[in-house]
VOBA-1610 file (N, C-alpha, C; in pm, whole numbers, padded with zeros to 5 digits, always signed):
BEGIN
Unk+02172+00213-01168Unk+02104+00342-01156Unk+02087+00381-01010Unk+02070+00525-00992Unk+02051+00574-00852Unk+01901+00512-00816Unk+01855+00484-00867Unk+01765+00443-00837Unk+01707+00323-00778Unk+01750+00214-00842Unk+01810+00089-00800Unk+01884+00100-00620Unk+01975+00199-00624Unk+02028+00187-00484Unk+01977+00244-00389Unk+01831+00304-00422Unk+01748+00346-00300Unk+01800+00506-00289Unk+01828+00559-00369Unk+01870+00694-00385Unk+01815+00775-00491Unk+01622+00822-00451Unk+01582+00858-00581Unk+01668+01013-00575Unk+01644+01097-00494Unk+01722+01217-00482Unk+01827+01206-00620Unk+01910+01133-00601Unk+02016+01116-00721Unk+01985+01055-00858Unk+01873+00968-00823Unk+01822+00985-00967Unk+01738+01073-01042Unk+01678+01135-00994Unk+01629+01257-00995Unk+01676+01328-01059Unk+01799+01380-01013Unk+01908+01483-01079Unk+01942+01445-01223Unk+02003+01272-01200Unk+02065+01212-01350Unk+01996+01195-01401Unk+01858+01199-01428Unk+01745+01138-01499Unk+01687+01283-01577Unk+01658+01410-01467Unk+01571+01501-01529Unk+01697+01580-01623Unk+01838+01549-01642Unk+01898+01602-01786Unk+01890+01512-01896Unk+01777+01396-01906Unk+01745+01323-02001Unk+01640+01343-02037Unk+01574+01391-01992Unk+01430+01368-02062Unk+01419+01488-02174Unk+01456+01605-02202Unk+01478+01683-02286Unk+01546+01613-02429Unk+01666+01554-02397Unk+01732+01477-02467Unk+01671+01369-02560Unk+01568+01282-02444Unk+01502+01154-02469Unk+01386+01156-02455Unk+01296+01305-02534Unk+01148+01326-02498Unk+01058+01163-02509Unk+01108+01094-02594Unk+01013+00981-02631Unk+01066+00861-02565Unk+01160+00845-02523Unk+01206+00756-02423Unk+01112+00690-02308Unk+01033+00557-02276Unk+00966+00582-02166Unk+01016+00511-02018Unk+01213+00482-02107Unk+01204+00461-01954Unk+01262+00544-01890Unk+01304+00686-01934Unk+01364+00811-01865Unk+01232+00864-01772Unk+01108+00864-01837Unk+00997+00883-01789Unk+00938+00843-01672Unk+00950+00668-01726Unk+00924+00646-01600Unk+01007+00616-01456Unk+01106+00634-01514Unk+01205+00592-01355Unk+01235+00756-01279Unk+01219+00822-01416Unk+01197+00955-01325Unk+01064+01002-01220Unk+00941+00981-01290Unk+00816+00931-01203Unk+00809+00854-01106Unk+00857+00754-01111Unk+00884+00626-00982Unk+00988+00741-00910Unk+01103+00791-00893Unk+01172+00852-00827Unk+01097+00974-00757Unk+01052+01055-00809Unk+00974+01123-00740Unk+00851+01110-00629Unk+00767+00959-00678Unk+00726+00933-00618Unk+00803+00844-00498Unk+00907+00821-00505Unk+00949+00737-00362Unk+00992+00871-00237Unk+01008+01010-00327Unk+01061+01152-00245Unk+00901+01203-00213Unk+00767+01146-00225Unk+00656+01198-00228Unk+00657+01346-00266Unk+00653+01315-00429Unk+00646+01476-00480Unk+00581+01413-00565Unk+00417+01391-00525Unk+00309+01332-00594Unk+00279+01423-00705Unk+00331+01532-00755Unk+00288+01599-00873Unk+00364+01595-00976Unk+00474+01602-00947Unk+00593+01548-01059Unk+00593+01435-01129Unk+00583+01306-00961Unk+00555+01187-01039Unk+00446+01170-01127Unk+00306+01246-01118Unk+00176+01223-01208Unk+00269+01256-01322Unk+00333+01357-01320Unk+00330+01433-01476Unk+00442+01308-01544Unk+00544+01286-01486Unk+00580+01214-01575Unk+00548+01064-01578Unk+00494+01000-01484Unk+00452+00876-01544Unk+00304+00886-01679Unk+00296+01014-01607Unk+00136+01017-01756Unk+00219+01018-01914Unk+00308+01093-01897Unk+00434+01117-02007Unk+00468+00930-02054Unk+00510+00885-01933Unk+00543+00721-01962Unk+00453+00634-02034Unk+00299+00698-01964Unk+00197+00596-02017Unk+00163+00641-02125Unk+00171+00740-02175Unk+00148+00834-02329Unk+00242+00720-02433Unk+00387+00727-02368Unk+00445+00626-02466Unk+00453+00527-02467Unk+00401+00441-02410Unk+00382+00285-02347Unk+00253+00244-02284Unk+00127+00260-02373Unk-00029+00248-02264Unk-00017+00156-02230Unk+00035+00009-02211Unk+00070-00113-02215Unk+00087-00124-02112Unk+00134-00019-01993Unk+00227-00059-01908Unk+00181-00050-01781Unk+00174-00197-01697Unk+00105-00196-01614Unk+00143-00157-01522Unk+00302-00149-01519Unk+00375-00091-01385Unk+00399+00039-01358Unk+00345+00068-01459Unk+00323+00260-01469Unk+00180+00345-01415Unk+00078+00208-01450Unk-00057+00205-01395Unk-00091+00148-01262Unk+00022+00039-01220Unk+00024+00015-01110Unk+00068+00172-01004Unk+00158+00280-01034Unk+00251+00346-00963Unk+00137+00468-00977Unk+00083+00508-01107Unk-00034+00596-01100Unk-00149+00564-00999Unk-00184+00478-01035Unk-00324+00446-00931Unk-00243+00479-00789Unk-00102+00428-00710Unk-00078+00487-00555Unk-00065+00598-00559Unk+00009+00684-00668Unk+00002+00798-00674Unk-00173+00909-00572Unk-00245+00845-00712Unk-00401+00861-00673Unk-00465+00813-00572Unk-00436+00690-00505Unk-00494+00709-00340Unk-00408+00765-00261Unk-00248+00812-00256Unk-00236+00907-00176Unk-00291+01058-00203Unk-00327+01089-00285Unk-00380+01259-00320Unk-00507+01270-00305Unk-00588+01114-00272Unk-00736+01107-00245Unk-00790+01093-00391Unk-00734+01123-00531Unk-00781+01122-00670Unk-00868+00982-00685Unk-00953+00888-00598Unk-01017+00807-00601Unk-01099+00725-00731Unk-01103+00812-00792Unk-01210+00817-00902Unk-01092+00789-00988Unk-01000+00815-01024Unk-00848+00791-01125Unk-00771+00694-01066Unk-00778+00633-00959Unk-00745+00520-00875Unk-00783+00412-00927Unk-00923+00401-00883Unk-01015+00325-00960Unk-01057+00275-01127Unk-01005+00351-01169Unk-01046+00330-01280Unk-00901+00268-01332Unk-00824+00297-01278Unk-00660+00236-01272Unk-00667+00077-01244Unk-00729+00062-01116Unk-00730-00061-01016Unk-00846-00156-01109Unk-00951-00090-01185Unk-01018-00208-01240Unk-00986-00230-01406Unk-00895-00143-01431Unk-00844-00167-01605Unk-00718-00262-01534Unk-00630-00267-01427Unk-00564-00393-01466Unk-00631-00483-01373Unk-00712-00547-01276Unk-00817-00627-01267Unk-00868-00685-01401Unk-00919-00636-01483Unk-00988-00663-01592Unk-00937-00728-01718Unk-00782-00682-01683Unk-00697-00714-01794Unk-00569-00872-01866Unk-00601-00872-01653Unk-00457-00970-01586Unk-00577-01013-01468Unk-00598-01121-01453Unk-00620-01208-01332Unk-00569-01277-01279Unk-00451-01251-01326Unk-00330-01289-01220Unk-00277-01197-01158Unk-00304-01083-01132Unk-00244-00947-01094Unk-00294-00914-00988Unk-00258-00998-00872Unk-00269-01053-00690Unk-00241-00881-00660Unk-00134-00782-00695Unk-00115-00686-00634Unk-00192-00587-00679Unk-00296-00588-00815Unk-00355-00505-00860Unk-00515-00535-00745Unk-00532-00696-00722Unk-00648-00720-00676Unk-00637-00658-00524Unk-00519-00694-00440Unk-00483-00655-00334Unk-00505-00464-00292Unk-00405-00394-00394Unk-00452-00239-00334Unk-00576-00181-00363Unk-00626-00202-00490Unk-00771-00189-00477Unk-00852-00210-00373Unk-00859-00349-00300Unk-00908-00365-00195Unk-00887-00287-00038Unk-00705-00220-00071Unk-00684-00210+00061Unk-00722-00048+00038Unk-00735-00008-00084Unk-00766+00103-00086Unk-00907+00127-00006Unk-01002+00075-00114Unk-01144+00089-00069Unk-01114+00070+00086Unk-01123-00049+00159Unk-01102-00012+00287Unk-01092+00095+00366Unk-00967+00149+00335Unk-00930+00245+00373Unk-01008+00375+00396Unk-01070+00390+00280Unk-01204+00479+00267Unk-01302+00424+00289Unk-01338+00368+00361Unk-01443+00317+00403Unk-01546+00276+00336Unk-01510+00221+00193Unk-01626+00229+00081Unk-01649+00078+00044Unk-01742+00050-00007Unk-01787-00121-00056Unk-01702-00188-00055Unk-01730-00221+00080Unk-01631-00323+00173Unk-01680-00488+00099Unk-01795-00543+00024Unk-01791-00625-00020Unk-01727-00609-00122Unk-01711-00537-00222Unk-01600-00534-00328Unk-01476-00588-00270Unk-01468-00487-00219Unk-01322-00504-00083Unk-01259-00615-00079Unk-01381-00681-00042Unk-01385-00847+00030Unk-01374-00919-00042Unk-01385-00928-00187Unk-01391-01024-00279Unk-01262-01013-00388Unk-01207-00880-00409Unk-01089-00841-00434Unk-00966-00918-00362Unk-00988-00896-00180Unk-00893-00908-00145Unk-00854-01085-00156Unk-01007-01168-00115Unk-00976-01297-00127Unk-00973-01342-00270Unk-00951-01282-00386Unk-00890-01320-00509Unk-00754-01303-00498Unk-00700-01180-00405Unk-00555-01137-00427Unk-00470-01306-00330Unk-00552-01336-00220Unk-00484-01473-00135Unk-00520-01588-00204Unk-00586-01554-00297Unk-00608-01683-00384Unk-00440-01772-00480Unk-00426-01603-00482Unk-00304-01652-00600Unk-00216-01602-00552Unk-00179-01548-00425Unk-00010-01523-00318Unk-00122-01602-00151Unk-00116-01657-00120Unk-00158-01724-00006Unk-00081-01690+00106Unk+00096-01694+00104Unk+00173-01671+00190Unk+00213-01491+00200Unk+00153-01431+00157Unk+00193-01294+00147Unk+00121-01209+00235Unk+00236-01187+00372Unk+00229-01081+00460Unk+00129-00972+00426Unk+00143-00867+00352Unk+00063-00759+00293Unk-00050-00784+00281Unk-00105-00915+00158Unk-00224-00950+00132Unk-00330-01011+00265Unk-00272-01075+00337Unk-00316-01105+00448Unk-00368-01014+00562Unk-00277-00888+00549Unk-00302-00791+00651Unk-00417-00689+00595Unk-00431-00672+00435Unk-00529-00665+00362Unk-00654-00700+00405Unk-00666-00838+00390Unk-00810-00918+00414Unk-00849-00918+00534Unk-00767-00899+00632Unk-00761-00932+00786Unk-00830-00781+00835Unk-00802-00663+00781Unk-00832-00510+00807Unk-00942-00520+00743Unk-01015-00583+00668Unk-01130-00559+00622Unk-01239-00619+00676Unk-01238-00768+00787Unk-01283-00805+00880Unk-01315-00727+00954Unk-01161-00642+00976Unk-01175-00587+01125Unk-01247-00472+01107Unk-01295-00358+00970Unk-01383-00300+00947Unk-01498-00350+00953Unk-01509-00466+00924Unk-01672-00532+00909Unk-01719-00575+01049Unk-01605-00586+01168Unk-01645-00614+01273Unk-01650-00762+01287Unk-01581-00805+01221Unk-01531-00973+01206Unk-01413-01022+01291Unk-01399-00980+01423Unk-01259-00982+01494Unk-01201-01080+01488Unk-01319-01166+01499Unk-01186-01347+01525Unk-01139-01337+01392Unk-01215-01369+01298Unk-01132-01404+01188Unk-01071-01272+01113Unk-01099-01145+01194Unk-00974-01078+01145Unk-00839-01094+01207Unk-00827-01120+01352Unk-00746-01173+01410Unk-00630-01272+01351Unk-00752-01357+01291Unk-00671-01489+01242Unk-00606-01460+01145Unk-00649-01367+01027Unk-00547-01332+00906Unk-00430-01244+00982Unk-00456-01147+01060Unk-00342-01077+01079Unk-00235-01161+01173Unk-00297-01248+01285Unk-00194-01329+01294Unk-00093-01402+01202Unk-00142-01444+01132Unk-00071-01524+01000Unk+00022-01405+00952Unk-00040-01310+00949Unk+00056-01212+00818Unk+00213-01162+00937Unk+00147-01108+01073Unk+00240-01130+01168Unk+00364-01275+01171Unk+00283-01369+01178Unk+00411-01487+01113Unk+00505-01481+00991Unk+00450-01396+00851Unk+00564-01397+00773Unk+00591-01303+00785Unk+00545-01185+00848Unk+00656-01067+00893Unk+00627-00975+00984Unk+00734-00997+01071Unk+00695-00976+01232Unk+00769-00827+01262Unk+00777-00748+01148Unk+00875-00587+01154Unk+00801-00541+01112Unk+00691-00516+01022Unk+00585-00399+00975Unk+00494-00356+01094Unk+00537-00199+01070Unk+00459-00140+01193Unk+00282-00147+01163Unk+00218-00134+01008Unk+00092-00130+01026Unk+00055-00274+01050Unk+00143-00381+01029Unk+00040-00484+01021Unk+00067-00489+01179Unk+00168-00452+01243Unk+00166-00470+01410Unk+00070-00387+01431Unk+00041-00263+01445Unk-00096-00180+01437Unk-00172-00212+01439Unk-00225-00274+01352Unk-00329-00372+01289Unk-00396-00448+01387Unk-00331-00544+01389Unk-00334-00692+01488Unk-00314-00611+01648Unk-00267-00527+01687Unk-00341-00427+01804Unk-00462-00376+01828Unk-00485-00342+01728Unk-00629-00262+01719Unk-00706-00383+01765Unk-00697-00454+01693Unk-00798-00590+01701Unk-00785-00670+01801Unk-00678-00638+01904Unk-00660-00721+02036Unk-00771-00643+02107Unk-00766-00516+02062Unk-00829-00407+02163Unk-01010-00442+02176Unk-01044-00478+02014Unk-01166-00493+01995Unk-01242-00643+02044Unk-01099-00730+02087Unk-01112-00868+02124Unk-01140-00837+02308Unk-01069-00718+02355Unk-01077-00695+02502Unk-00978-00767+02555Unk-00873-00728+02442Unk-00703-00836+02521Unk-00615-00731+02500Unk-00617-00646+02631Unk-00526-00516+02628Unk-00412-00558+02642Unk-00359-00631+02762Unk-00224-00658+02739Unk-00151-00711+02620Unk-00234-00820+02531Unk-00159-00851+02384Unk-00166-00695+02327Unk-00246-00630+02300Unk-00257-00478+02247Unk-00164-00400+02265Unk-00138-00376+02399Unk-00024-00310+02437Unk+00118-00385+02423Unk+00162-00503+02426Unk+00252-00604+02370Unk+00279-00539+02229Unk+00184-00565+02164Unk+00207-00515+02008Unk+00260-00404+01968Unk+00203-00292+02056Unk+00227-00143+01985Unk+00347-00091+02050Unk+00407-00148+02179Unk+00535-00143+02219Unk+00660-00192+02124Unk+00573-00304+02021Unk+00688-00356+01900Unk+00672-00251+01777Unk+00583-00180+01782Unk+00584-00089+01663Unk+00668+00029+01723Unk+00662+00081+01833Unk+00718+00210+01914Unk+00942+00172+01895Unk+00944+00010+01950Unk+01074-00042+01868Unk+01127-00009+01751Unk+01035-00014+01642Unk+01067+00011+01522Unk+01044+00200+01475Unk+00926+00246+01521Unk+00921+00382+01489Unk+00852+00423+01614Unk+00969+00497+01699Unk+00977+00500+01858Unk+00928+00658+01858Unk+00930+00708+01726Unk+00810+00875+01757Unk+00711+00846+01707Unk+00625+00789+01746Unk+00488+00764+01688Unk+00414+00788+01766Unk+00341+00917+01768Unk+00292+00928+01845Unk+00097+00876+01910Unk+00067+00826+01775Unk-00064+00770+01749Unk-00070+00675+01869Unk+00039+00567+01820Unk+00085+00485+01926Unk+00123+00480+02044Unk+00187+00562+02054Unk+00200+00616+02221Unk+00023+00671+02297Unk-00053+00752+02239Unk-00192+00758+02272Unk-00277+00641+02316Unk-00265+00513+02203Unk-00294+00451+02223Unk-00306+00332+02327Unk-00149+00374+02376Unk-00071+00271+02476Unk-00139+00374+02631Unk-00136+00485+02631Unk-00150+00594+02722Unk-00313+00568+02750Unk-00414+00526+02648Unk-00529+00506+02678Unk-00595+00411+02740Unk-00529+00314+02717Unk-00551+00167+02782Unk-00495+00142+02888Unk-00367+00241+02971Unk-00335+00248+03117Unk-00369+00365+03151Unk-00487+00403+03116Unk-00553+00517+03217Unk-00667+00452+03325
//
């Protein structure tokens, strides 16, 4: 499928002359939803993964893709209620425990939830980049630098190309008062996405 090859654009096309065809189908539904959402056309994808989950309530990877849907549109309240029906359902579901957490964060909201989410999600992926940079950003909200430091270092060890977790582990050099590692860092994110301009401010502020 076009989809599969990183080409939702084209699945898009081959997919939306099926769903007429295959109203009850839910995986025309949902790979058409997942496609839209990888083109961020967050309204399309709602409509048809809701279509998916209409024919499949079961499906966690449809509830997984709704709930990001809903923290990018800010829909918080439909996020949530996403993020704690599969919490509730699967406790093994490290990535359900993980964005929940990185969500809240993000919004600045009950950062102990946060906190207890995220160290369930390293409970059961320990080595996972993401989850780490997770728990480590929620320190660094709480004002926990060393040991936010210390997770994002780690997550920096299994992957040393993501611009937020390089971000990340900058910010927190900054709050440590270690500008040159700071500026080290965000020169490796400017490598990878060299118009950024957040980053460039950032670098511009600390040699003023």
């Amino acid at each position: 499928l076009a989809s599969n090859r990183n080409k939702p654009e084209d699945a898009i096309a081959a997919l939306s002359s099926c769903v007429e065809k295959f109203p009850n189908e839910f995986t025309v539904h949902y790979l058409l939803g997942t496609s839209y959402y990888q083109v961020k056309d967050y309204g399309n994808a709602e409509v048809y993964l809701l279509q998916a989950l209409g024919i499949f309530p079961d499906s966690r990877n449809t509830k997984h893709n709704l709930a990001l849907i809903y923290d990018q549109i800010g829909e918080w309240s439909k996020s949530d209620e996403l993020y704690l029906d599969l919490v509730a359902t699967d406790s093994t579901d490290a990535q359900a425990f993980n964005n929940y957490a990185y969500s809240l964060a993000d919004r600045n909201e009950d950062f102990e939830l946060a906190l207890e989410l995220a160290k369930s999600a390293i409970r059961l992926v320990p080595e996972s980049a993401p989850y780490l940079d997770t728990i480590g950003w929620i320190y660094f909200k709480l004002g926990t630098y060393k040991k936010a430091e210390e997770y994002l270092e780690k997550s920096l060890s299994i992957n040393d190309n993501n611009p937020v977790i390089l971000e990340h582990l900058g910010d927190i050099y900054l709050k440590l008062n270690k500008s040159a590692e700071a500026v080290n860092i965000y020169e490796k994110v400017l490598q990878i996405d060299s118009g950024n301009q957040l980053i460039k401010d950032k670098i511009n502020k600390i040699n003023e």
